[in-house]
C-alpha positions in Angstrom: 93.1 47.6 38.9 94.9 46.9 42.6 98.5 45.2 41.8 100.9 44.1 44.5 104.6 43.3 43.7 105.1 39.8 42.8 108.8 39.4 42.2 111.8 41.2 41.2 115.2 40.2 39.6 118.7 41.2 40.3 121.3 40.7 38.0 124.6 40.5 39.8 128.3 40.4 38.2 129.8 37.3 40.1 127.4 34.6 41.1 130.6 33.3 43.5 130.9 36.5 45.1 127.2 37.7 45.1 124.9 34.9 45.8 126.8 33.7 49.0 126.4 37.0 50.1 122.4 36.9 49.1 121.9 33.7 50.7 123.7 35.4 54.2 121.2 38.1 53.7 117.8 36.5 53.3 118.2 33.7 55.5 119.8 36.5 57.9 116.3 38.6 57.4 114.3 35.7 57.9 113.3 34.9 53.8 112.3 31.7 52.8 115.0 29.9 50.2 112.4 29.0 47.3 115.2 28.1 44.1 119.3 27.5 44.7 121.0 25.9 41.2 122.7 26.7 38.2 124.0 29.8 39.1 120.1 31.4 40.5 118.7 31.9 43.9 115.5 33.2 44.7 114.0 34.4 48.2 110.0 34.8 49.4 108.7 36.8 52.5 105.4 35.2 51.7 104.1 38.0 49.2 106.9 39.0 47.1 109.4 36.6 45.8 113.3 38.3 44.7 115.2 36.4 42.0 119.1 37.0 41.7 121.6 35.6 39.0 124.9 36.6 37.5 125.1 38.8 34.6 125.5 36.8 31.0 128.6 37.7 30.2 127.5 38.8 26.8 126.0 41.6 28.7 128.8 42.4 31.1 130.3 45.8 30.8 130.8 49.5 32.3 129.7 48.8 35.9 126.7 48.9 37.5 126.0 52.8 39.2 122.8 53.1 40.9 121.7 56.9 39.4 122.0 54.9 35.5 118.5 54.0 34.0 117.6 50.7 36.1 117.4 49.2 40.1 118.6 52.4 42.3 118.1 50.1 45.5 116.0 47.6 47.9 114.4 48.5 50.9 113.5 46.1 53.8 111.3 46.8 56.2 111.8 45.8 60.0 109.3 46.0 62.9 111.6 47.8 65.4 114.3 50.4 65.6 116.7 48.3 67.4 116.0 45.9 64.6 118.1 48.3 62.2 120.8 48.3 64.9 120.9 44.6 65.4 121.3 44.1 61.6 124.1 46.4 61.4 125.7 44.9 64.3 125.1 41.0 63.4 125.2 41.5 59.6 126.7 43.9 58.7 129.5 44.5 61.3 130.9 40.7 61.1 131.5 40.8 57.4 132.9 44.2 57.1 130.2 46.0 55.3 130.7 49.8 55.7 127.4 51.5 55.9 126.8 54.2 53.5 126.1 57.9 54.9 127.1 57.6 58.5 123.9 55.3 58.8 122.3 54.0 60.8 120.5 57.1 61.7 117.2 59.2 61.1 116.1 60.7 58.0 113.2 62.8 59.1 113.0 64.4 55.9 111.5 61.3 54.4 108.6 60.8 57.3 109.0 61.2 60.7 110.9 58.2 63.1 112.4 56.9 59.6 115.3 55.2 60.7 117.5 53.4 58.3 120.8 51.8 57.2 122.3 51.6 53.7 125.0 49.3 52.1 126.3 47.8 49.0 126.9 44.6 47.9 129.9 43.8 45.8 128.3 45.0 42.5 127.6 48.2 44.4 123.4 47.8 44.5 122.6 49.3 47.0 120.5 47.8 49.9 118.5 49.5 53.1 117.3 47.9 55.7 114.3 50.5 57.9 112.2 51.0 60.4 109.6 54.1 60.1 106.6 54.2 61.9 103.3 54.0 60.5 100.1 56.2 61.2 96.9 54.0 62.5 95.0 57.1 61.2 
């Protein structure tokens, strides 16, 4: 049975620092605001649909490190290159985001012309924004 990815949720430790900075980043990657109240905002390219909302603070506790058991990080794809570049330089750059691994740059030793640069948002998910060419083969 085919499946595509339909949504996915991210659970954030301050909605007042976190979802200002998600709404920056979708409507800066061209997502599609589909729910903003009480505390939740969700985003849509069309085909897959990304929920985030602040931790209960019931469930609050040692902080969030990507190797643990749970979301290591979110990848979005972009058409060109320069596309990478321009999101590090608009994005990025004016909000003092340091990029993680001397990125942007190439990481050959996932595929060929992979081309990628990774951050963190204030919970320390990390996010990637790529460009890698695809075979037409």
């Amino acid at each position: 049975m085919p499946a595509k990815l339909y949504h996915l949720q991210v659970n954030v430790g301050s909605a007042r620092v976190a979802l200002p900075f998600y709404r920056d980043l979708f409507g800066h990657l061209e997502w599609r605001p589909i729910h903003d109240e009480g505390g939740v905002v969700a985003f849509s390219d069309g085909g897959v649909n990304i929920w985030i909302m602040a931790t209960e603070a019931r469930f609050t506790g040692r902080g969030f490190h990507r190797k643990r058991t749970g979301l290591n990080h979110l990848a979005f794809l972009v058409d060109r290159r320069e596309d990478v570049d321009r999101f590090r330089e608009h994005f990025m750059a004016p909000r003092g985001i340091a990029p993680l691994y001397g990125t942007p740059r190439e990481f050959p030793e996932y595929v060929p012309g992979y081309y990628a640069v990774f951050f963190e948002d204030a919970d320390r998910i990390k996010l990637e924004v790529v460009h890698r060419p695809f075979r037409t083969e």
